[in-house]
Each structure stands twice: as C-alpha cells, then as structure tokens.
Z-matrix of the N, CA and C atoms (Angstrom, degrees):
N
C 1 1.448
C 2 1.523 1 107.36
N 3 1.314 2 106.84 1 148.86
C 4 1.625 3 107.38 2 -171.15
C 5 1.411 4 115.82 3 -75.86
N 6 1.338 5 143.48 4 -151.64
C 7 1.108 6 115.09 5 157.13
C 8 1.387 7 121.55 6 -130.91
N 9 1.386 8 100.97 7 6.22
C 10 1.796 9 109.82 8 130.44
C 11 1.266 10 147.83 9 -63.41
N 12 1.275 11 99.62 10 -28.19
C 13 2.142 12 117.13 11 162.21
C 14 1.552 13 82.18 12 -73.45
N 15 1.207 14 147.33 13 -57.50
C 16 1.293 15 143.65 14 -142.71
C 17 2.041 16 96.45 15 -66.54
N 18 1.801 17 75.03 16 -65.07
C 19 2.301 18 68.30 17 173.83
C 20 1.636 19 120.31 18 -44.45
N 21 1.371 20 113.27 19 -42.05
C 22 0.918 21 88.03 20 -169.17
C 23 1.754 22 115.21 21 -94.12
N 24 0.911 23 117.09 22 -20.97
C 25 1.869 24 93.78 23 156.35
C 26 0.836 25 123.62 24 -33.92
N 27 1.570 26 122.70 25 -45.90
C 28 1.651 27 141.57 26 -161.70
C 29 1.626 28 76.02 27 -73.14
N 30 0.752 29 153.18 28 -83.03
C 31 1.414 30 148.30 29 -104.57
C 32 1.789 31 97.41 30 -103.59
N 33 1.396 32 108.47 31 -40.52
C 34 1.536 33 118.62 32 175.29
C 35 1.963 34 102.76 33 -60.39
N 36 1.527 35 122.40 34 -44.57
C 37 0.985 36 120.42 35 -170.77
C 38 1.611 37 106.90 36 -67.81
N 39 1.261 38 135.21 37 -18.40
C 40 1.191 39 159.40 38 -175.91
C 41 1.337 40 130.14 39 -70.98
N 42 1.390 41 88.89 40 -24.52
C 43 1.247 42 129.42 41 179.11
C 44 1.736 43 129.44 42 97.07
N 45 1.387 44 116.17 43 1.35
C 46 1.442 45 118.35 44 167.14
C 47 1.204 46 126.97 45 -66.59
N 48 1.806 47 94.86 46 119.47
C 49 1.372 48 120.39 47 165.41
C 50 1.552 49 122.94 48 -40.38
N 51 1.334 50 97.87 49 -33.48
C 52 2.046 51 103.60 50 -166.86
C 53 1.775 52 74.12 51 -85.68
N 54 0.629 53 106.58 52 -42.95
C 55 1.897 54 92.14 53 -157.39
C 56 1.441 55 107.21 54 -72.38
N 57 1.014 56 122.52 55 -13.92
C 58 1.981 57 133.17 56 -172.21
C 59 1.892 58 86.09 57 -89.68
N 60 1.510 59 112.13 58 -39.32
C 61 1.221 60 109.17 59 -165.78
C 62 1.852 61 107.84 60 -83.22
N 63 1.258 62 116.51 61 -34.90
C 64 1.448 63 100.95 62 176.15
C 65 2.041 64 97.83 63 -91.46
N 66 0.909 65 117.74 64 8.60
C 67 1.597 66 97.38 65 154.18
C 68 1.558 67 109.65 66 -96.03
N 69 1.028 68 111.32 67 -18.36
C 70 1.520 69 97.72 68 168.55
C 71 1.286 70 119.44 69 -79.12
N 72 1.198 71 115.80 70 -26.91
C 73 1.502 72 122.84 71 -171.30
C 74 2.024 73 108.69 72 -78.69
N 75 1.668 74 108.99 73 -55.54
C 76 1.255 75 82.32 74 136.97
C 77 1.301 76 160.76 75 -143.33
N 78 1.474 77 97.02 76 97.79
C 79 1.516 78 111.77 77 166.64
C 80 1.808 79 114.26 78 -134.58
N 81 1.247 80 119.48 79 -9.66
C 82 0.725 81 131.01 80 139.04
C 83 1.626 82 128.57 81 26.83
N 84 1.430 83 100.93 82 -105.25
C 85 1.732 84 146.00 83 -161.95
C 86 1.816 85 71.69 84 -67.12
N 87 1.575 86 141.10 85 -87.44
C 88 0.932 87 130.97 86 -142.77
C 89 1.847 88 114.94 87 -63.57
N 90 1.361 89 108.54 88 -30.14
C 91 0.903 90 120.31 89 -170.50
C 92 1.480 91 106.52 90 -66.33
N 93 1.492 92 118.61 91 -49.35
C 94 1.199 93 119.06 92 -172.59
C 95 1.874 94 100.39 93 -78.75
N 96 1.006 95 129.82 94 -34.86
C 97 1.336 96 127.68 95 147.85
C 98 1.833 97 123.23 96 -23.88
N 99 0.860 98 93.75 97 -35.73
C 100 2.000 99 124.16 98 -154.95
C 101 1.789 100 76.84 99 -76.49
N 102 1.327 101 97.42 100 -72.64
C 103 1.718 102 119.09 101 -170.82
C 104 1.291 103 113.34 102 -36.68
N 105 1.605 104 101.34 103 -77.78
C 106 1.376 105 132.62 104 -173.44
C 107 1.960 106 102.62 105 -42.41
N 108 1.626 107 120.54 106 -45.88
C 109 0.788 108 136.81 107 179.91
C 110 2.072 109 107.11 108 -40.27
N 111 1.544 110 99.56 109 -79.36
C 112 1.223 111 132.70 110 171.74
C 113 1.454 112 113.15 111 -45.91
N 114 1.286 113 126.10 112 -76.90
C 115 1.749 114 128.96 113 160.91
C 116 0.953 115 126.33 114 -42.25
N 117 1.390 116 128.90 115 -48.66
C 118 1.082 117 119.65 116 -168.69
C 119 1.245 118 130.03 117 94.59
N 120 1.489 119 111.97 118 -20.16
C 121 1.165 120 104.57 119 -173.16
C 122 1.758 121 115.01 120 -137.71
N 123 1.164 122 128.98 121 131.04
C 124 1.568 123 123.13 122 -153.26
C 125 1.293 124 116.25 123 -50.98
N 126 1.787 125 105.78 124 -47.43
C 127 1.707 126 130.14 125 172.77
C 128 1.815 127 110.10 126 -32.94
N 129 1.236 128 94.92 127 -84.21
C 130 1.460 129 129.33 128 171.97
C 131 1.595 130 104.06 129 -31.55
N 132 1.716 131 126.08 130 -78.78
C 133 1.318 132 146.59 131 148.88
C 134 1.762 133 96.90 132 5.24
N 135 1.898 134 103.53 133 -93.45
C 136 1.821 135 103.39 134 172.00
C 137 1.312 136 129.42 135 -24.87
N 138 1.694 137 105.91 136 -42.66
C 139 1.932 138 97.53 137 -169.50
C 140 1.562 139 106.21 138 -84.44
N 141 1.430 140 114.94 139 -25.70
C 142 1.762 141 132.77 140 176.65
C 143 1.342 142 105.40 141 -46.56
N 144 1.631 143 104.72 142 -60.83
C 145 1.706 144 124.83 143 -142.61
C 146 2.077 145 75.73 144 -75.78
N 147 1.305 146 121.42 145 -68.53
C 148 1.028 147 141.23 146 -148.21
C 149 1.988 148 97.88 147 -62.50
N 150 1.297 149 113.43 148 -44.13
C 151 1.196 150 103.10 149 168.81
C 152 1.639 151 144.03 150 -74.27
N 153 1.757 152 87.77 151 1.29
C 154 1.681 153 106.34 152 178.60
C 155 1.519 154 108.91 153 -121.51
N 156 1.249 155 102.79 154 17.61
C 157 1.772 156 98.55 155 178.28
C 158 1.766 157 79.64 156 -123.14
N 159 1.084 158 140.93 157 -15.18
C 160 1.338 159 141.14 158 157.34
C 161 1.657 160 128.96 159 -50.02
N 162 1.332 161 85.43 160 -56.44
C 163 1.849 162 114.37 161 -170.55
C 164 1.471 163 86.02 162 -75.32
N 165 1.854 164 127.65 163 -69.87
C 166 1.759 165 113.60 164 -169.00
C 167 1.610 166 105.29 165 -37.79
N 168 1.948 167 109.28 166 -54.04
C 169 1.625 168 115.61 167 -152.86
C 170 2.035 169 86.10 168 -45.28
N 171 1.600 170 113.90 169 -54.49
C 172 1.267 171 128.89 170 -156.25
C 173 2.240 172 103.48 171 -53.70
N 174 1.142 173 97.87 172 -46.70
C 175 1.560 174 129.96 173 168.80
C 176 1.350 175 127.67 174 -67.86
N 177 1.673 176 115.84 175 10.10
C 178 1.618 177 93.52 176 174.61
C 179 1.686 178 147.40 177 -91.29
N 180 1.195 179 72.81 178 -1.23
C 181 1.772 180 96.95 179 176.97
C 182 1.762 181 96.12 180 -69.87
N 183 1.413 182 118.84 181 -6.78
C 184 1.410 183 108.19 182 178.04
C 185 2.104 184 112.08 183 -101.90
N 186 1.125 185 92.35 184 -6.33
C 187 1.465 186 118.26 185 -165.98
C 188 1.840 187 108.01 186 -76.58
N 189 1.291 188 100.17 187 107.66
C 190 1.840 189 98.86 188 -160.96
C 191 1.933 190 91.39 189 -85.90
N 192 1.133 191 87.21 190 103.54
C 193 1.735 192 88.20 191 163.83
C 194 1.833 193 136.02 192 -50.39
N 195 0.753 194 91.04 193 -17.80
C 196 1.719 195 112.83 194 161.52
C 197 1.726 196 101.70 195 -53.63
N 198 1.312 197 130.26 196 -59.09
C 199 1.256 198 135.10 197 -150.37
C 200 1.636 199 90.63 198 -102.84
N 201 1.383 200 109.29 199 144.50
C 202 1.739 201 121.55 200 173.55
C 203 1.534 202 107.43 201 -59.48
N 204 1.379 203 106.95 202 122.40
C 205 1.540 204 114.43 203 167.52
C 206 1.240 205 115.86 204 -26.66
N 207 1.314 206 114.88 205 -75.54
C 208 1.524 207 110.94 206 -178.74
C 209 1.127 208 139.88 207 -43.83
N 210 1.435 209 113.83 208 -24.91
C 211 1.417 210 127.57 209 173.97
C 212 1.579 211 124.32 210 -75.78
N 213 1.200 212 105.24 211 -30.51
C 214 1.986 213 132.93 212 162.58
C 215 1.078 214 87.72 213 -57.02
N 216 1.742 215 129.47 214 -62.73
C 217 1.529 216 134.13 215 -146.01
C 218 1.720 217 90.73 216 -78.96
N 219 1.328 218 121.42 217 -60.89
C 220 1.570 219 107.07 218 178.22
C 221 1.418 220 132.06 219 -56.43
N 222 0.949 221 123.90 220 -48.33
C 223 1.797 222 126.34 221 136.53
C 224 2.010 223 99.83 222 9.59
N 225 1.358 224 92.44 223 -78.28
C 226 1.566 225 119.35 224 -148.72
C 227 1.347 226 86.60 225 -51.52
N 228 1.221 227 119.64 226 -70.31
C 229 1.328 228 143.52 227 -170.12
C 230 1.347 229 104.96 228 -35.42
N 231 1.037 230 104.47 229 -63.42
C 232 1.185 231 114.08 230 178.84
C 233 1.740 232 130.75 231 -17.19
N 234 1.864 233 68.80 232 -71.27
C 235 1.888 234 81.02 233 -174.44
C 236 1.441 235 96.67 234 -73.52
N 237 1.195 236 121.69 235 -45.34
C 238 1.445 237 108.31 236 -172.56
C 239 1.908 238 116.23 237 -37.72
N 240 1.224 239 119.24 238 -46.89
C 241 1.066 240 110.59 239 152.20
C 242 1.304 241 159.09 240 -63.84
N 243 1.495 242 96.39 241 -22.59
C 244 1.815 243 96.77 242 161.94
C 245 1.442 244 97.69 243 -88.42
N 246 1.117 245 135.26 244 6.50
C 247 1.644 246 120.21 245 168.15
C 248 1.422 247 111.07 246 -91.32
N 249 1.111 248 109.85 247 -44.92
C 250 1.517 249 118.90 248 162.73
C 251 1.544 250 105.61 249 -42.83
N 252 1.282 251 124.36 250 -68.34
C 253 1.514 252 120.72 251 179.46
C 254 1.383 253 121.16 252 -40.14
N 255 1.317 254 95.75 253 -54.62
C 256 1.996 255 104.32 254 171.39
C 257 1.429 256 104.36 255 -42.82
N 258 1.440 257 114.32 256 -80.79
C 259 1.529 258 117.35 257 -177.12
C 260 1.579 259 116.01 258 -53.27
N 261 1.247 260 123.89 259 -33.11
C 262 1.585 261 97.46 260 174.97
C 263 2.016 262 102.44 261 -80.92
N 264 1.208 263 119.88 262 -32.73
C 265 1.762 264 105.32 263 177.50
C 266 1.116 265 111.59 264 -59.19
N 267 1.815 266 126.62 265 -5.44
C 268 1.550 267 107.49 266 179.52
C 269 1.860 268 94.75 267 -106.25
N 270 1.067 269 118.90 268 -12.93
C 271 1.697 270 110.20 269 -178.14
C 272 1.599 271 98.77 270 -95.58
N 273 1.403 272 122.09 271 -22.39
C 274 1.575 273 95.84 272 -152.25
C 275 2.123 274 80.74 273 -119.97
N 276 1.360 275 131.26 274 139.72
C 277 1.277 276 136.33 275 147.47
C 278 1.860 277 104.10 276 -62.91
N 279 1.531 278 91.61 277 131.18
C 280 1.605 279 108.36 278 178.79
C 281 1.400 280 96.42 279 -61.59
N 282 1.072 281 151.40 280 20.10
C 283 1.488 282 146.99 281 -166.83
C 284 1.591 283 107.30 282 -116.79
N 285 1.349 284 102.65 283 -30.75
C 286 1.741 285 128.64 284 -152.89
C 287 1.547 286 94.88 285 -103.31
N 288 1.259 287 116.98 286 -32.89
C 289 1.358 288 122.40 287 -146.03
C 290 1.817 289 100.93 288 -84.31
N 291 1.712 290 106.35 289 147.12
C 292 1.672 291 104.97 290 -153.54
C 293 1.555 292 91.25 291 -65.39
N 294 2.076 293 99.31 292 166.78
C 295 1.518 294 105.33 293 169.40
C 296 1.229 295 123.34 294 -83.75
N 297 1.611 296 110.74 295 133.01
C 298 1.620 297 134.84 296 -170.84
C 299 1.928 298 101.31 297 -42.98
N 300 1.304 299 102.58 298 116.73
C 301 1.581 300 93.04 299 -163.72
C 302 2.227 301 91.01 300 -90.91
N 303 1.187 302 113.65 301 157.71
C 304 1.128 303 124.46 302 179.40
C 305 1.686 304 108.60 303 -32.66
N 306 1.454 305 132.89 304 173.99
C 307 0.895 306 136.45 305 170.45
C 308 1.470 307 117.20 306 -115.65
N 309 1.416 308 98.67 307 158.35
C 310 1.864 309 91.52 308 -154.26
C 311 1.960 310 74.18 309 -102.37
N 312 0.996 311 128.30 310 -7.94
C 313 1.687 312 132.77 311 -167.53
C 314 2.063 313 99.88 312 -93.31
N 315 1.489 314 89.03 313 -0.53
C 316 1.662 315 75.18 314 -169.61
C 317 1.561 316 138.71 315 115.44
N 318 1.310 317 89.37 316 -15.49
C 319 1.605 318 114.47 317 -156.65
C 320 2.031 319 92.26 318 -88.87
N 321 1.334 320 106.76 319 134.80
C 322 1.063 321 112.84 320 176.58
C 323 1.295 322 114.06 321 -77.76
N 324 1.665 323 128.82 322 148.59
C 325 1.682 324 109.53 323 177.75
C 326 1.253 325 121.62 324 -86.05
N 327 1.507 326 140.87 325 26.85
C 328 0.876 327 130.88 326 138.00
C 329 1.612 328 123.93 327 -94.45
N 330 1.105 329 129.34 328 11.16
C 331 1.485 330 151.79 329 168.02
C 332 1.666 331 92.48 330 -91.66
N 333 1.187 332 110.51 331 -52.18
C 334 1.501 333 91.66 332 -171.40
C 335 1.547 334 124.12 333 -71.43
N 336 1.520 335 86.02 334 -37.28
C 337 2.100 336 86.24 335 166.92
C 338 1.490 337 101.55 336 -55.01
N 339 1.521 338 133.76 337 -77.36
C 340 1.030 339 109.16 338 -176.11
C 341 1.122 340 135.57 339 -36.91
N 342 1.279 341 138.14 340 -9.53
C 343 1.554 342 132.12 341 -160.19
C 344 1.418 343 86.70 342 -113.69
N 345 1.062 344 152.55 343 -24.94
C 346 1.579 345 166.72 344 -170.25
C 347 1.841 346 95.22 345 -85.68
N 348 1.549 347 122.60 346 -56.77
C 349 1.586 348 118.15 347 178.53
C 350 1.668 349 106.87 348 -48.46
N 351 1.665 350 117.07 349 -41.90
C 352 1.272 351 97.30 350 175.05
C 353 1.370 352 132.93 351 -54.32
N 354 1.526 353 101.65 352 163.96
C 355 1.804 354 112.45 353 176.03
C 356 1.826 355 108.36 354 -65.12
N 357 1.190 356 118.27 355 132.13
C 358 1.162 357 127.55 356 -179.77
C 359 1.226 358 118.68 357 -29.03
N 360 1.356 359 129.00 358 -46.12
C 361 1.820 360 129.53 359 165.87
C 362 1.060 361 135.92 360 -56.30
N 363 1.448 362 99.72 361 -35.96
C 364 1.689 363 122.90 362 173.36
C 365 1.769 364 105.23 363 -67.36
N 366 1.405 365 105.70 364 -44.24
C 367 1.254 366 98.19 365 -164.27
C 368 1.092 367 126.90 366 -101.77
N 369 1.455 368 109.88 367 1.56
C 370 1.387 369 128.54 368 125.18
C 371 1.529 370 133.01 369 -15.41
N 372 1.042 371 88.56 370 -92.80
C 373 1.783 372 116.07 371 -179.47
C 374 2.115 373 97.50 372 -51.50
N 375 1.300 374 104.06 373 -48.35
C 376 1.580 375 94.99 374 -170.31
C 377 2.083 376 96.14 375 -66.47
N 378 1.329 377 98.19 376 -44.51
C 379 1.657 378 92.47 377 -155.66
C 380 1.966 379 99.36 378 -59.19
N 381 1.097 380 104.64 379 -35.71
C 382 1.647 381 112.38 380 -179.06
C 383 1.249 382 115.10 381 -69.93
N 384 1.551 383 111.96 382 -14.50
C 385 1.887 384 104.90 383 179.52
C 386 1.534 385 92.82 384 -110.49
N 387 1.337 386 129.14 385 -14.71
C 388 1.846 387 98.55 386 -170.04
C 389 1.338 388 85.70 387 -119.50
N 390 1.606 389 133.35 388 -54.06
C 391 1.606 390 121.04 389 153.59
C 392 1.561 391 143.01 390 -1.31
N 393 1.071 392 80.28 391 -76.03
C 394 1.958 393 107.02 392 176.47
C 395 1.789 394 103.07 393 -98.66
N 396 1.123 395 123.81 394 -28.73
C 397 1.473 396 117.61 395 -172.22
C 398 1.323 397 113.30 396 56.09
N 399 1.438 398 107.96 397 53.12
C 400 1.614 399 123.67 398 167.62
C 401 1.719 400 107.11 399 -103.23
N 402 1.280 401 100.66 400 137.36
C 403 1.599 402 112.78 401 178.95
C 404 0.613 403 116.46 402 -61.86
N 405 1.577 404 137.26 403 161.36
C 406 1.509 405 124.28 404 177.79
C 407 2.019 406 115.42 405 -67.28
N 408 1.424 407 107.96 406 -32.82
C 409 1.705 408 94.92 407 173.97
C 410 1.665 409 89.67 408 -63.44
N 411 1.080 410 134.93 409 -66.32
C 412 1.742 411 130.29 410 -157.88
C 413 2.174 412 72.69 411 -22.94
N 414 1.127 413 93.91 412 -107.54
C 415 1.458 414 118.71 413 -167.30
C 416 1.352 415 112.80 414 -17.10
N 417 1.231 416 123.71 415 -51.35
C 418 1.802 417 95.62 416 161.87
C 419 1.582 418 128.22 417 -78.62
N 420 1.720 419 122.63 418 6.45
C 421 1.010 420 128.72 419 159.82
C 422 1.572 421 109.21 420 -74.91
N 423 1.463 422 127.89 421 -9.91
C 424 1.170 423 102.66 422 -162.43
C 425 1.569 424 79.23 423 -127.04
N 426 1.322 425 123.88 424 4.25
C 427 1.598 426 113.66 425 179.44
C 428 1.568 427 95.03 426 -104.96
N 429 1.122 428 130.20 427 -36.49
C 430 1.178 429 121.16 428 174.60
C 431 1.874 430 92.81 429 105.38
N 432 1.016 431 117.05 430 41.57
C 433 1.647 432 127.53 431 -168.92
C 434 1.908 433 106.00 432 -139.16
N 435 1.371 434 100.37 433 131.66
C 436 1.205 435 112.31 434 158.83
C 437 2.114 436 112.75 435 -43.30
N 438 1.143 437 111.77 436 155.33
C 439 1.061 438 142.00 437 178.05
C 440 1.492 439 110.46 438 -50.27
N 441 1.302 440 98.67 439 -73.89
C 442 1.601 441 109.79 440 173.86
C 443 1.521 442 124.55 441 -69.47
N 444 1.397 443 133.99 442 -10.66
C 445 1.264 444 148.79 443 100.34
C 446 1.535 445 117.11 444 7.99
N 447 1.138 446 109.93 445 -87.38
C 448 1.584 447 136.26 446 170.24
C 449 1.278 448 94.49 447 -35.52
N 450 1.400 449 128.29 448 -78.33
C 451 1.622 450 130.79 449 -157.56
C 452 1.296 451 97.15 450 -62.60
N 453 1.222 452 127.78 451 -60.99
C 454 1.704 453 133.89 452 -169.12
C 455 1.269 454 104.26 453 -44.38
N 456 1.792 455 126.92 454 -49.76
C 457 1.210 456 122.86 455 -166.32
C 458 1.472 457 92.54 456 -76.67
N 459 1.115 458 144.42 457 -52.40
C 460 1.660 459 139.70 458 -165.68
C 461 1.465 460 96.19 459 -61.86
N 462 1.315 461 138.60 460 -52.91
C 463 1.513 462 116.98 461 -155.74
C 464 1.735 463 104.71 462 -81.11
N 465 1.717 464 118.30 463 -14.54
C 466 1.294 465 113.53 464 146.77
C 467 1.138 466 121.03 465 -85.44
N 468 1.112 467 135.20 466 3.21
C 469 1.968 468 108.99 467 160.98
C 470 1.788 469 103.39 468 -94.68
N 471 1.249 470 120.77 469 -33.61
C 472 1.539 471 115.00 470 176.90
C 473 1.398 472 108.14 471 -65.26
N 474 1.395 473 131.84 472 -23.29
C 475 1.658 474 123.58 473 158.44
C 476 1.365 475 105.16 474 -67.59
N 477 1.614 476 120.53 475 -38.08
C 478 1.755 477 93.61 476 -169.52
C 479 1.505 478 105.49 477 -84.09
N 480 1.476 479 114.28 478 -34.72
C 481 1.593 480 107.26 479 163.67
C 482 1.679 481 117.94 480 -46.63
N 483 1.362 482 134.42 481 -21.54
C 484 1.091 483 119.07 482 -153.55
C 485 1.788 484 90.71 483 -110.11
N 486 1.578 485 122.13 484 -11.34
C 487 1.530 486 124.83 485 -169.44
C 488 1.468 487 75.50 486 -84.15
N 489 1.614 488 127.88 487 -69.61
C 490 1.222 489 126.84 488 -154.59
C 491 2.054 490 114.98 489 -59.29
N 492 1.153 491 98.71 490 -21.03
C 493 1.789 492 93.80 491 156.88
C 494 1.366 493 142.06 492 -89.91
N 495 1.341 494 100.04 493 -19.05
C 496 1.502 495 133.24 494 138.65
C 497 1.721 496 110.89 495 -10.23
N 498 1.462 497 75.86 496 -89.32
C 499 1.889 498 107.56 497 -168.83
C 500 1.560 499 98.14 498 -58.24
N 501 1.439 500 122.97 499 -53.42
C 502 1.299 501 120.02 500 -173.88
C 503 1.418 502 90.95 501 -78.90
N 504 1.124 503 168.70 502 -51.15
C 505 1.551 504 139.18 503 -175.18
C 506 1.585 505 109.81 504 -54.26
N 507 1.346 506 102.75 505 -35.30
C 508 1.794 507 85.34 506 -168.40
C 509 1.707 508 111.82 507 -80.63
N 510 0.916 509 109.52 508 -4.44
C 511 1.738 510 124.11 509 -176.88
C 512 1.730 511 96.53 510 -68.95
C-alpha cells in the first residue's frame, strides 16, 4: 500500500468524510468489476459492489494495514456476492430470473448465462480468473481458500461451462 492509500485509511478511520470519499472513489471501478465479474449482472453488480465498499468504509478498524487495501476490499466483495447469489437462487427461479445483459469485459451473453448456471463457488473462482484476470493465489487470497481449492473449483466449473456449451451448440 502506498503511503497515501495508507493516509488515507488513517484519516478515513478518524473519521474523514473526504477520505472515506476518495477511497471509495478509488476503489470503486474494481470493486464493481469484482461484482459484475461474479453476478453477472450490472444491476445486481451496483448494489453488491456498493454494499461492500460500504460495510469495509463501515469496517476499518478491522482492516490490517500491513495487507493492500484492495485486497481486504476484494475479499469483501467477494462474499458479498456469493451471498447475494445464494439469496437471490432461493427467491428468484433460474427460469424467472432477468436476461444476462452483454458484457462490458467482453464476455458474450451466452457465456455469461452459462457462467451464471454455475454453483456460486465455481463461478466464482472462473469469473475472478478470466473476468478480473486474477491468479489462482490472488483468488484464494480473496476467497479465503487454499490454492488447490482454487484449481479444483476452476477445472470443475470449465467442465460444467464447457457441458453447458455443448448442449447449447448442439441445439
């Protein structure tokens, strides 16, 4: 961490507004990246990204300055989104649920439905390594998962991504 991100934690923990406001400002773009990655979906992405750059600003007295802000902040993000996933797969039927709008990362929308059919862990780990282009340690640093974890869950979601394009190519 620089030791201007450093002031301003110091200064956000302190209680400054300007300083809560340029760490939000930038961390931002990655965070909702982080989201957008994981969800899937831009809507969804905003209230995710926006409720874990909230909860850290709310959380920093827990925030070990030793470790890069952002990486505490992706952590957050993180879960906030596979919790989000849990709770919207138990309110919303995948049938019901809105259409996967294009990706501003590239991602075609039928790549993204598939990456969205996976189980929340799986699709995790894939959206954060080809999404975000985080390594697999990045990704169990910010999942809170061993290494080999990481790989195991990626080489099972790129089989269920690759059955589920399968089925939709031969259709």
């Amino acid at each position: 961490m620089t030791s201007d991100e450093h002031d301003l934690v110091e200064a956000a923990r302190a209680g400054s507004p300007q300083a809560r406001a340029d760490l939000f400002g930038r961390h931002w773009d990655e965070a909702w990246r982080t989201a957008r990655a994981i969800c899937g979906d831009g809507h969804r992405a905003e209230d995710v990204a926006q409720d874990a750059m909230l909860r850290a600003l709310a959380q920093l007295d827990r925030y070990d300055g030793r470790r890069p802000f952002g990486a505490w902040l992706r952590r957050i993000v993180v879960n906030q989104a596979l919790n989000a996933i849990r709770r919207d797969r138990r309110l919303v039927p995948i049938d019901d649920a809105p259409p996967v709008e294009s990706g501003r990362e590239g991602w075609e929308p039928g790549l993204l439905a598939a990456v969205r059919s996976l189980p929340a862990d799986r699709r995790a780990v894939v959206a954060l390594r080809y999404g975000m282009d985080l390594t697999p340690a990045e990704i169990a640093d910010a999942m809170s998962l061993p290494v080999g974890t990481v790989h195991s869950r990626l080489a099972r979601g790129l089989a269920g991504l690759r059955a589920q394009l399968e089925v939709t190519d031969a259709r």
